[in-house]
N, C-alpha and C positions, 0 to 999 in steps of 0.2 A: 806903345807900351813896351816896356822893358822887358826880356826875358831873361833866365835865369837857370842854375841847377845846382845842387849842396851834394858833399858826399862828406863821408868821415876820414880822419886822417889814420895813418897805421901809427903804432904804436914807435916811439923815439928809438934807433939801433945804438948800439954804442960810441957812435959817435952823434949823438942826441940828435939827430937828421929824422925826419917824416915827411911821409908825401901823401898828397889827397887822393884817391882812389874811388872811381864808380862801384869799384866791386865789392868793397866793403860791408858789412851790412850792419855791425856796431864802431862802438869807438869811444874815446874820452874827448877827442875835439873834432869838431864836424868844421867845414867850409862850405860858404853860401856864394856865388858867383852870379854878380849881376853884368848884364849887359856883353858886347861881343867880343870876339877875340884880340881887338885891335885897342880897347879899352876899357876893360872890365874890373868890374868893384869888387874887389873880395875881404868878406869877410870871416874871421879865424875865430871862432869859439871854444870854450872850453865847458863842455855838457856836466852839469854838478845836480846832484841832491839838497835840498833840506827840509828844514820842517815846513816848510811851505810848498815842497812839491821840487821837479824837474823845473831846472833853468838852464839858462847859457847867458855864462863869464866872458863879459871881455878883454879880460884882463890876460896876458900872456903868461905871467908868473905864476905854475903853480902853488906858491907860499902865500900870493897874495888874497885880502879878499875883495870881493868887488864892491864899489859903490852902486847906491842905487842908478846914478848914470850909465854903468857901466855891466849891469845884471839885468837881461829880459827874462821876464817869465809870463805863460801864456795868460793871457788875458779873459777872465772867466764870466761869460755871460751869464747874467740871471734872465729866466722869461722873458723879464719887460724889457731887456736888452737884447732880446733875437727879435722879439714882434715888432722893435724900433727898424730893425734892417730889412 
């Protein structure tokens, strides 16, 4: 099994540079970091609002919007969908 760990990134300085940081504790894009140091998957979201709740954009362009390919948003169990697991 894979492990892993996410933190959020700081905000862009003027020369629009960000780095991900454990000590963070918000943010507008977070990183998700699978597997170990020598090959590890990362991925860069962008944490968004809307009428449908909190999601994460994968899309790197702020101006952009996401496709549903490219938009998670949490998956909402009803009852008969926890007593299944």
């Amino acid at each position: 099994m894979a492990a892993g760990h996410w933190s959020f990134f700081s905000s862009p300085d003027d020369t629009g540079t960000s780095f991900a940081d454990d000590d963070f504790t918000s943010g507008d894009h977070m990183a998700l970091t699978i597997g170990d140091q020598k090959t590890p998957c990362l991925l860069r979201a962008q944490i968004r609002h809307d009428g449908q709740g909190l999601n994460l954009c994968l899309v790197e362009d702020p101006d952009s919007d996401c496709s549903a390919e490219e938009l998670l948003r949490p998956e909402s169990a009803t009852p008969t969908d926890r007593a299944r697991k």
